[in-house]
KOLFI-610191 format. One line per 5 residues: their letters; for each residue z, y, x of N, C-alpha, C. Coordinates in Angstrom, 2 decimals. Layout:
A> Z Y X Z Y X Z Y X  ... .
! end
This chain:
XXXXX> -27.93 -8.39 56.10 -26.79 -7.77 55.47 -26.65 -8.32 54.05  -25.81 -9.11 53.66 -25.04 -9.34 52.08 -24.96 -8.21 51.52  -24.86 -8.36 49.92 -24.55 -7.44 48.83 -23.39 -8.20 48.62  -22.93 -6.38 47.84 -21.58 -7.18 47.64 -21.27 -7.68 46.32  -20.74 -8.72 45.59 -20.67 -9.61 44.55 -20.82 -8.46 43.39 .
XXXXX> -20.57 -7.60 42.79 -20.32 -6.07 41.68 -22.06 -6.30 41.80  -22.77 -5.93 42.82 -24.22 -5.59 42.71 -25.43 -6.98 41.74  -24.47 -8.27 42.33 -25.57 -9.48 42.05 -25.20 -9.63 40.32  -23.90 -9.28 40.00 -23.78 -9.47 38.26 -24.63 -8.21 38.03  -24.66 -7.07 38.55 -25.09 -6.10 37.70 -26.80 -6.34 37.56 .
XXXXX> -26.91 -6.97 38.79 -28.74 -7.65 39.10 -28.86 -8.36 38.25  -28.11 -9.46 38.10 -28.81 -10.30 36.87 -28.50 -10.16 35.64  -27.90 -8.95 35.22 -27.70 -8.44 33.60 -28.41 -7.73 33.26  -29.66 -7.74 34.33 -30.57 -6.58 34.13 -31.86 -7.06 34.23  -31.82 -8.08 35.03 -33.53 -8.67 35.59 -33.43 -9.92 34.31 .
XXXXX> -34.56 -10.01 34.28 -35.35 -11.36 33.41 -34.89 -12.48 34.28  -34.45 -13.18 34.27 -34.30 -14.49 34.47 -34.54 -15.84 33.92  -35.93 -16.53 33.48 -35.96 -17.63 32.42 -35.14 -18.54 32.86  -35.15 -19.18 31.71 -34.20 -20.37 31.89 -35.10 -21.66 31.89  -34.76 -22.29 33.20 -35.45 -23.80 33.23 -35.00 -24.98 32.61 .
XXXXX> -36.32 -25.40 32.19 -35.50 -27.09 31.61 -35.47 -26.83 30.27  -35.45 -25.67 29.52 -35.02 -25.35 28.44 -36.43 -25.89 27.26  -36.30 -26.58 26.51 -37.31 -26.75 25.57 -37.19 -26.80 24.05  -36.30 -25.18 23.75 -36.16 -24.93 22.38 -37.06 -23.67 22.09  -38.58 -23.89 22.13 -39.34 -23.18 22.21 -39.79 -23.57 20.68 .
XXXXX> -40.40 -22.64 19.80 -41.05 -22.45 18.52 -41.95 -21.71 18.58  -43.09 -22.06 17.70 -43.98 -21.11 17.76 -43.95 -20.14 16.63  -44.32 -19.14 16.70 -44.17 -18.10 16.20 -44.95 -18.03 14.85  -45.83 -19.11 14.77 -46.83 -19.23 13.21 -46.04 -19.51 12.79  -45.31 -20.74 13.03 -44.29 -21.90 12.55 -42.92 -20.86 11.73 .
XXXXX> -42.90 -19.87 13.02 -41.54 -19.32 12.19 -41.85 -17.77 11.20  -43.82 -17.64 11.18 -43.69 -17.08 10.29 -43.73 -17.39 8.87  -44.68 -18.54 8.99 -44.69 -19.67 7.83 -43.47 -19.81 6.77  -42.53 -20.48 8.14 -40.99 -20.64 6.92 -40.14 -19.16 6.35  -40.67 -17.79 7.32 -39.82 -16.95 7.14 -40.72 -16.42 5.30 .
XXXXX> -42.04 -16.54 5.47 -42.96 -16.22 4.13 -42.56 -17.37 2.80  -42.34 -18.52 3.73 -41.68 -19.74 2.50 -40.40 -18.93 1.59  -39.26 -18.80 3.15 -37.81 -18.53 2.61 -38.11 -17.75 1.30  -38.84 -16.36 1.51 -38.90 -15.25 0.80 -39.75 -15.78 -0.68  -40.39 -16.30 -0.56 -41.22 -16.81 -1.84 -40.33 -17.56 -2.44 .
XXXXX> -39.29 -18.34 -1.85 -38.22 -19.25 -3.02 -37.17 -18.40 -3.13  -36.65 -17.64 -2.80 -35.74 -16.76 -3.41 -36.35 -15.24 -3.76  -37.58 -15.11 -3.82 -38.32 -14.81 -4.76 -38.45 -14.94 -6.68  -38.80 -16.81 -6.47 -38.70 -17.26 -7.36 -37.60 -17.48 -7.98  -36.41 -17.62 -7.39 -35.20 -18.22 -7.96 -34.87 -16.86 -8.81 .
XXXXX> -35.11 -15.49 -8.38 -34.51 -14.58 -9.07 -35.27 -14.44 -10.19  -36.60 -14.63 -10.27 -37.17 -14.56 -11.41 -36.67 -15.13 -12.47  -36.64 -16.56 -12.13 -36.03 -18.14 -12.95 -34.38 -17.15 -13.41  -33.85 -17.05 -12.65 -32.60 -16.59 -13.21 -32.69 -15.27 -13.97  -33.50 -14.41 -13.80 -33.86 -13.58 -14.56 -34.11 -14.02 -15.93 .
XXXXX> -35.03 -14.47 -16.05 -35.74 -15.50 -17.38 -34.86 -15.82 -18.58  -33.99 -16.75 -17.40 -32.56 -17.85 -18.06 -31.62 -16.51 -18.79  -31.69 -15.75 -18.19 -30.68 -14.46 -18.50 -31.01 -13.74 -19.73  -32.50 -13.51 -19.74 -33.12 -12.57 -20.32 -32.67 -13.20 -21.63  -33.48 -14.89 -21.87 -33.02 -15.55 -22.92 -31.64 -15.78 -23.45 .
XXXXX> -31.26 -15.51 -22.29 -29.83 -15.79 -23.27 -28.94 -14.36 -24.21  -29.65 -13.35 -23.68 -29.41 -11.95 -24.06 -30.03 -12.03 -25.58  -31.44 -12.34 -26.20 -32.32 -12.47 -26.97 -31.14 -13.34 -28.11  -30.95 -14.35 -27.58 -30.30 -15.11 -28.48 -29.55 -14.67 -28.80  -28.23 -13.94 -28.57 -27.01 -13.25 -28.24 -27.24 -12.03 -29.15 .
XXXXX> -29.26 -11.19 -29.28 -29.12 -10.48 -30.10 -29.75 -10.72 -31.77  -30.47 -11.72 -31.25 -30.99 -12.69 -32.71 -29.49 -12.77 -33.54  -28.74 -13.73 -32.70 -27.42 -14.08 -33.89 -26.57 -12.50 -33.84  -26.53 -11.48 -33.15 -26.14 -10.35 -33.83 -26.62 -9.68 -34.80  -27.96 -9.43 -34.91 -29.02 -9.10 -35.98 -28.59 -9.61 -37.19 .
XXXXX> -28.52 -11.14 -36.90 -28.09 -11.83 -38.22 -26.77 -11.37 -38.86  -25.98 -11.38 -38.22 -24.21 -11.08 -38.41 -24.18 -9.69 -39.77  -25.24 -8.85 -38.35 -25.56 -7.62 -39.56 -26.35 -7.54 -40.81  -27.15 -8.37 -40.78 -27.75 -8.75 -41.73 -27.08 -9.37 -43.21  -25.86 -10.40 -42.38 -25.12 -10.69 -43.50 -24.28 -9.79 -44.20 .
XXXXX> -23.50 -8.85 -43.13 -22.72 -8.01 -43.60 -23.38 -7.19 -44.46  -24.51 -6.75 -44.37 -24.85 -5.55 -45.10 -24.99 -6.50 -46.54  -25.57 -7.77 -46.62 -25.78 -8.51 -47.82 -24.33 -8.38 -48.69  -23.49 -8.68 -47.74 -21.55 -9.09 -48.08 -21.47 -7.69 -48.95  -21.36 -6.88 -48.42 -21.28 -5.39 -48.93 -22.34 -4.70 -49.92 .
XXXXX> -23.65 -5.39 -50.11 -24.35 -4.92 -50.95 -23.98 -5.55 -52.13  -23.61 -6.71 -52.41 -23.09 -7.74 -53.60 -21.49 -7.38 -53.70  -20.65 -6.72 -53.36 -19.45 -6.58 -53.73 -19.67 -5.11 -54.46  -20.65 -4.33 -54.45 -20.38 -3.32 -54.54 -21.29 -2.79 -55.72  -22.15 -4.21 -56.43 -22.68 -3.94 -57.44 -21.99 -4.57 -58.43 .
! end
């Protein structure tokens, strides 16, 4: 007795079926390796950009410091 065609899709959307011939196999060290790489360089990159940032904030408050520095000088000499 045949099944009827409804039963054999619903069979094989359900059963394991490997696929032959197929040789895009990886090993699993391999892809934990690069997945621990990925994370360690964009790791690092945020740091580095952190850094670059941080410094440029520093500078940004160095020459404000100064600004005030002058002003208060500007205003201490006009006012003696």
């Amino acid at each position: 007795m045949q099944q009827p065609t409804g039963t054999l899709s619903d069979d094989r959307a359900q059963a394991f079926r490997p696929v032959e011939g197929g040789n895009e196999l990886q090993s699993g060290e391999k892809l934990l390796v690069e997945a621990y790489a990925a994370i360690w360089i964009i790791l690092f990159a945020m740091i580095f950009l952190s850094w670059r940032r941080q410094k440029q904030i520093d500078q940004r408050i160095d020459a404000l410091e100064a600004a005030v520095q002058k002003a208060r000088a500007d205003a201490g000499q006009g006012t003696s």
